[in-house]
ZATOR-683206 format. One record per residue: residue in one letter; x negated, y negated, z negated of N, C-alpha, C, O, CB in turn. Coordinates in steps of 0.05 Angstrom, whole numbers, plus 5000, padded with zeros to 4 digits. Glycine has a CB too. Layout:
BEGIN
aXYZXYZXYZXYZXYZ
...
This chain:
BEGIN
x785408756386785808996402788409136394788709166369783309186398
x790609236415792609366408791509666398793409816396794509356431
x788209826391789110116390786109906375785009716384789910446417
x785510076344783410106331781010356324781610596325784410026313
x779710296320778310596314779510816309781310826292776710596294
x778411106327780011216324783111306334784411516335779611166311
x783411116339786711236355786411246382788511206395789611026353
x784111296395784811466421783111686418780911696407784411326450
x784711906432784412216431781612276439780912496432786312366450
x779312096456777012216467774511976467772312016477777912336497
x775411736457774411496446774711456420776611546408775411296456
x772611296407772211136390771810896398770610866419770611206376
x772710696386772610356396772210306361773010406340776410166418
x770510086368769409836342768709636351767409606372766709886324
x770009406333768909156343766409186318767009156295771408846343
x764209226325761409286308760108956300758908906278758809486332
x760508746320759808506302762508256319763708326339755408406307
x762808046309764907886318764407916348762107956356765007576306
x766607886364766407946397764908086409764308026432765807766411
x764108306397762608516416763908776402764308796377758708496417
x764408996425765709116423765109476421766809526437766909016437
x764209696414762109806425764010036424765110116404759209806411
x764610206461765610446452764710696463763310726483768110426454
x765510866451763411176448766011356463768311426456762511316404
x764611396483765511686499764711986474762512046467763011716535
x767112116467767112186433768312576442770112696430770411906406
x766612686465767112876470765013046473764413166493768512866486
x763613046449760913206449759313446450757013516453760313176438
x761913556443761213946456761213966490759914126503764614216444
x763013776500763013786534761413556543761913416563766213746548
x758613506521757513316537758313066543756612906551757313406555
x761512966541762112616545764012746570764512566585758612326556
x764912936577765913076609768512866604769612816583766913536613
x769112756633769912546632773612766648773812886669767512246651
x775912726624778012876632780412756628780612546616778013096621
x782812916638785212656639785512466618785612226618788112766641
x785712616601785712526569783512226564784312006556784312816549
x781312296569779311986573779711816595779111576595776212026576
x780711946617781711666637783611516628783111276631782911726663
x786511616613788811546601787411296583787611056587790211816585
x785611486556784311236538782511076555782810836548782511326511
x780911096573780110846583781710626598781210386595778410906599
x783810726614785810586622787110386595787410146596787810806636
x787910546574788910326548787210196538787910056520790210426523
x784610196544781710016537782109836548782509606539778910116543
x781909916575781809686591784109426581783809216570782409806621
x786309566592789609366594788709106559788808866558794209726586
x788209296536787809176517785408966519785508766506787609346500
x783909026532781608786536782108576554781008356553779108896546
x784608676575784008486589786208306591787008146608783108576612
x787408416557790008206549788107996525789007776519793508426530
x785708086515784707986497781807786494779707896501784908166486
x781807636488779407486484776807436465774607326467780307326486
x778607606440776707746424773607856426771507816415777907926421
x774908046450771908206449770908106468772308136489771608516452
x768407946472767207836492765308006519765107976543765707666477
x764108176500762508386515762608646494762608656470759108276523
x762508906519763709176523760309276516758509196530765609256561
x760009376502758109716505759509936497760809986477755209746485
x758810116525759310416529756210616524754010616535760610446564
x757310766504755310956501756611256496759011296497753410856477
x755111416493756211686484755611836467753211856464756211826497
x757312016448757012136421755012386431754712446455760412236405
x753512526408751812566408749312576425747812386425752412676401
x748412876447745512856461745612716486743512716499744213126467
x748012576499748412546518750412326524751912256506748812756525
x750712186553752312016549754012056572754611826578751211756544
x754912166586755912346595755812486627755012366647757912276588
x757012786625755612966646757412956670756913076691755013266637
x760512766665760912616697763812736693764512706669758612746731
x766112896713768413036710768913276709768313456725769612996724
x770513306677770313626665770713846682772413996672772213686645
x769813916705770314086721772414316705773514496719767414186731
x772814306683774614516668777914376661779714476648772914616635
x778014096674779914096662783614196679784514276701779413816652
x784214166665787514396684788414176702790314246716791314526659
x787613916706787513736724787113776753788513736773785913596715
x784613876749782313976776782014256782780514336799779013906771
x783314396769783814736772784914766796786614596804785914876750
x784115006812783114956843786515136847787815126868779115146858
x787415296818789915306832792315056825794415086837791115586826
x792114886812794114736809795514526839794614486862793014566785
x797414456828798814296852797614066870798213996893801114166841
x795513966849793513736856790913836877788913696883792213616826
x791814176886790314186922792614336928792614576929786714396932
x794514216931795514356954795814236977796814386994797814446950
x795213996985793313857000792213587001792813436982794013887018
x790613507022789013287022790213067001789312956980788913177052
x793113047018794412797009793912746972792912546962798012837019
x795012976958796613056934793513016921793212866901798713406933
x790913176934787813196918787912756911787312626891783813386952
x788912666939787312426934789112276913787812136898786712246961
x790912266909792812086890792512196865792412036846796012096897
x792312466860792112596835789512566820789412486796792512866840
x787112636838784812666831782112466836780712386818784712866839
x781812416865779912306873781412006860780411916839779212366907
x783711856872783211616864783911586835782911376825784611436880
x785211726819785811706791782211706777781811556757788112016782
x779711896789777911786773776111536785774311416772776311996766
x776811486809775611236819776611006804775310796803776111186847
x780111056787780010806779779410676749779710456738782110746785
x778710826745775910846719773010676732771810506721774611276711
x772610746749770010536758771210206765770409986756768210696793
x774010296789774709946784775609856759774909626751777209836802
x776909986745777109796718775509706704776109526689778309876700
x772309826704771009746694769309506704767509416690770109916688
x770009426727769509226744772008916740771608676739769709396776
x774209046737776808836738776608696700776908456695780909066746
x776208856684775808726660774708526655772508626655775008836647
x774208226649773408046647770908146624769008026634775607856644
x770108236608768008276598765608396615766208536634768608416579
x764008366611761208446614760908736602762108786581759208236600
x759308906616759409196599755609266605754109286624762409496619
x755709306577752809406573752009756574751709886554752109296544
x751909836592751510126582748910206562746710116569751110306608
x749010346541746610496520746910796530748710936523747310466481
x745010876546745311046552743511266535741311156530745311016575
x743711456529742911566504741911886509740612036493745511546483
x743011946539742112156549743012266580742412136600742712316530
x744212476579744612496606746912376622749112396613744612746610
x746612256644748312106658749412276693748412266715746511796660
x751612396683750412566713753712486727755712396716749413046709
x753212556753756212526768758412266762758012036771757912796760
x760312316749761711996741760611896718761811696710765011996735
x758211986701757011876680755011676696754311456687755612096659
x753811796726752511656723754211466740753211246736750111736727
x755711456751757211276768757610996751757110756756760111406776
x759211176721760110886702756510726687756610546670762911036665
x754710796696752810666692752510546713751910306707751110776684
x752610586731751610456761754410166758754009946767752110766798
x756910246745758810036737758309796729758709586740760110096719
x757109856705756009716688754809486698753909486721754509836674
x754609196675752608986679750409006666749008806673753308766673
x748909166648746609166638746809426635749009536631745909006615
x743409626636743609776629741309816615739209716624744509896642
x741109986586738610086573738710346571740910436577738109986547
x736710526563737110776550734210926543731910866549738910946569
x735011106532733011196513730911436534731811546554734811346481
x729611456529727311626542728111976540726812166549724111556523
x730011976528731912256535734012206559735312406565734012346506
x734312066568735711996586734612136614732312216620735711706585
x737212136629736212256649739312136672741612126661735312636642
x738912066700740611986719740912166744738912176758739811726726
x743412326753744012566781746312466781748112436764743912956779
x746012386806748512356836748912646833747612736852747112236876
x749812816823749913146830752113146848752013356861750613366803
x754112986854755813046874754613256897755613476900756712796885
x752613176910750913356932751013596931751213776948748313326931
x750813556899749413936890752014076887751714316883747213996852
x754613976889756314156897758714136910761014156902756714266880
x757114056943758014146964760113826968761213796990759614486961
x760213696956761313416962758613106980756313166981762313326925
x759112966986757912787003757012616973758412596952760112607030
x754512536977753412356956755112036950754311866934750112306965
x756812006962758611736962761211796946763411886954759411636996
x760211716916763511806899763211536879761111446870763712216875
x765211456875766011306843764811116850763111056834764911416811
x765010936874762610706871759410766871758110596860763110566845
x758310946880755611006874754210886904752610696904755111366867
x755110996926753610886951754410546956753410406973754711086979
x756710466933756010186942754410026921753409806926758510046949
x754310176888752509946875748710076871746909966857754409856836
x748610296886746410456886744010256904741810176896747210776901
x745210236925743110086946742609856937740409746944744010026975
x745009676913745009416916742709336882741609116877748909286919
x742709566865740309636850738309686849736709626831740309736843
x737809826871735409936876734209976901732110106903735410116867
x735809856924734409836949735810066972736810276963730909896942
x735810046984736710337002735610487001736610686991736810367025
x732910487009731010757003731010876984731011116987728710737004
x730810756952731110916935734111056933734611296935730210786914
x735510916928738610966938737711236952736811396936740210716962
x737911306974738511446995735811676984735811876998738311267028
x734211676968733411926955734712046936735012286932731311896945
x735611816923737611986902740012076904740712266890738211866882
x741911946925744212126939743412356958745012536961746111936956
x740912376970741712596987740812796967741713026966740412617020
x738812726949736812956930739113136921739613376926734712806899
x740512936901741612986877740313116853741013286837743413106883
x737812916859735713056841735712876817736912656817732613086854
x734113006790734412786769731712506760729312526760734812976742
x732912356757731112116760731612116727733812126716732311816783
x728612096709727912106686727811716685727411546703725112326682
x728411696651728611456644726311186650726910946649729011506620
x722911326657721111206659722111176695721410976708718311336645
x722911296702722611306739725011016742724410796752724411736761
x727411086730729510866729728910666721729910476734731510896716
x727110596700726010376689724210166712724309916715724310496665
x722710356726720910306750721810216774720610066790719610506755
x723910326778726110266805728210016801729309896820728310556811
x728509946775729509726767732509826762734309656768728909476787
x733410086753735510156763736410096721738810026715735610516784
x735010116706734509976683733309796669730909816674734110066675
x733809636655732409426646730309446623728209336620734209256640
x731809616608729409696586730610026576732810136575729309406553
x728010106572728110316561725510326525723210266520727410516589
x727810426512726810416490727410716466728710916474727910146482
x726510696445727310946424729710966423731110766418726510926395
x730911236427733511256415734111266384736311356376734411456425
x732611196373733511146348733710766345734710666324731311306328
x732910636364733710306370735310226399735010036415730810136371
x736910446397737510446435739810186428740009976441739510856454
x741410276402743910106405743509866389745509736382746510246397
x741109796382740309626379740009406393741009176389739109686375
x738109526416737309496434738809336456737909156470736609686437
x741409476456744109366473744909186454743808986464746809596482
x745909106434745708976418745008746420746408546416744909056406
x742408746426741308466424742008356449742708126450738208436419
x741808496470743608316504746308246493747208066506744408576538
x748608366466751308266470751008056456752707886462753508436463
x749007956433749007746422748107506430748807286422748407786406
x746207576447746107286464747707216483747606986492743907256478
x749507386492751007396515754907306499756907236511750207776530
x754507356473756907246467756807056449758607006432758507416461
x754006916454753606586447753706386461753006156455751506516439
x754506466483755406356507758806326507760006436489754306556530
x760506136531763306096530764106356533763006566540764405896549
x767106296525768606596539768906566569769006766583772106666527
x769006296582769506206615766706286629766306406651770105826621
x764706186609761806256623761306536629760206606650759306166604
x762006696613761706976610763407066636762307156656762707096580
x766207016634768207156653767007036685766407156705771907036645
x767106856680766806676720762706876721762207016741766405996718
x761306856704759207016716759307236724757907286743757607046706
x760507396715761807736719763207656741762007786758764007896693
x764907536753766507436784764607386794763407576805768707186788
x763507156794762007136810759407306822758707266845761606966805
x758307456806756307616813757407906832756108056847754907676786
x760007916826762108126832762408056861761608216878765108116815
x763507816867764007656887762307586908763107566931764607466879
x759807546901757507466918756307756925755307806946755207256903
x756507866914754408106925755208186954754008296972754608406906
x757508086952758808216986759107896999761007887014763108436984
x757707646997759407437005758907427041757407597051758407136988
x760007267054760707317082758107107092757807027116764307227091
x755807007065754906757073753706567053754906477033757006647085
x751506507060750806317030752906147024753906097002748206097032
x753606057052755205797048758305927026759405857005756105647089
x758606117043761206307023760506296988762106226970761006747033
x757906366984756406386959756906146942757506186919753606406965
x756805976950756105766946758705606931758905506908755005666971
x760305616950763905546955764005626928763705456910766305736980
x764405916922765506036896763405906874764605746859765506406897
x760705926870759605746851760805456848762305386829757005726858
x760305366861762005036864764105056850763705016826763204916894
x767205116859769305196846768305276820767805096805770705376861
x767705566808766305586783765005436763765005476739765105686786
x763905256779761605076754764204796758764104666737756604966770
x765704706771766904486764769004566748769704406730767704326785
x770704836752772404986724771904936701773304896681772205246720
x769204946707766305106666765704726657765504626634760005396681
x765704586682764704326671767804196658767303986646763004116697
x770304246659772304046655774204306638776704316640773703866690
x772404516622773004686605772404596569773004746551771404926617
x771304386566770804286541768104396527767604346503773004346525
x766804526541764004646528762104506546760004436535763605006528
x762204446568759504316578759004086561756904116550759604216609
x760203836555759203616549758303656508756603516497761703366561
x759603806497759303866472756103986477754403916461761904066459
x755304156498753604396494750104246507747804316504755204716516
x751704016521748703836532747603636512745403526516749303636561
x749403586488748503396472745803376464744603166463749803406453
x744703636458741503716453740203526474738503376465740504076458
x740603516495740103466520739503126527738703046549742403596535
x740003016511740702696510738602566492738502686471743802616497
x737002386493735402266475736302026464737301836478733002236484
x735902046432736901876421737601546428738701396411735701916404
């Protein structure tokens, strides 16, 4: 990694065991409030990961009760007199797509990202969970689309497109128009989480998905993250299919298939 623990202004990053990487949204009086300053360090997260092969898989969690409450509505960024409204054009380059591209990067990175979610996930907190490839969190947890609740359309950061594809439309389409909060047992139930457990074993918990997951190739890991990326929208099984094909003859003439079937062979 070009930046180590500590050297970014609103992150902490650790590589916590060989190839897994775990980093902490580290702004805990504002809740995790996601502001220029943390887009900047996620942007140098990213570029560094996705020059590196080191860290195989990403967990995002957040410093203390919460994991975070979405965009610092306070920051001099989004201040309703600055230059960034003086109109449409200037809001969208400045603001809207500068935090949208925090959700694609977390998509373009070749790692896998586990969210530990540890508490409240609201607006772009909860968006960068809806990012994510795995998610857990602790029974303090709690998930709001709040966009609704003030005066914006429930479709921000990627939410109306990986919302439906989680959890169905219907549920989807309660939780964007509500903007109500969906407790950790309700998410667990909707499938919008995989496990929910103690927060005192939450990052544990994530933990144990990065270690099986980076006992696996570094090609296996990256082409599944594409591909699952890839298919969700495919034009077609047959489309589906194409990209698997291509993928698994890459992974087979990559030097780990025939080493990794040996088990597989009787004496």
């Amino acid at each position: 990694m070009s930046r180590k623990m500590g050297e970014f202004r609103t992150l902490l990053f650790e590589e916590v065991e060989q190839h897994i990487g775990v980093v902490t949204m580290n702004r805990s009086d504002q809740l995790n409030a996601i502001n220029l300053a943390m887009l900047e360090d996620f942007e140098e997260l990213f570029h560094s990961l996705s020059q590196d092969d080191a860290i195989r898989v990403l967990v995002i969690t957040g410093a203390g009760r919460g994991f975070s409450s979405g965009a610092d509505l306070n920051d001099a960024v989004i201040h309703k007199d600055t230059d960034a409204f003086a109109d449409p054009e200037r809001f969208l380059k400045i603001v809207q797509e500068r935090y949208a591209s925090l959700i694609l990067g977390m998509r373009k990175i070749p790692q896998p990202i586990i969210a530990a979610v540890n508490g409240p996930a609201a607006g772009g907190g909860f968006a960068m969970v809806l990012a994510s490839d795995i998610r857990v969190a602790s029974p303090e947890a709690y998930f709001v689309a709040s966009f609704i609740n003030i005066g914006l359309s429930g479709g921000e950061l990627g939410c109306s497109y990986f919302l439906p594809r989680l959890v169905g439309l219907s549920h989807a389409s309660d939780i964007l128009y509500t903007g109500r909060k969906v407790r950790a047992d309700e998410a667990e139930r909707m499938g919008l989480v995989s496990k929910v457990v103690p927060r005192e074993v939450l990052m544990e918990a994530a933990l144990s998905y990065a270690k099986m997951m980076v006992s696996k190739s570094v090609g296996g890991l990256k082409l599944t993250k594409r591909v699952l990326e890839e298919n969700l929208h495919a034009s077609s099984l047959q489309s589906a299919v194409n990209l698997e094909n291509r993928n698994q003859t890459v992974m087979v003439f990559s030097g780990e298939f025939f080493k990794l079937i040996q088990s597989f062979y009787k004496g």
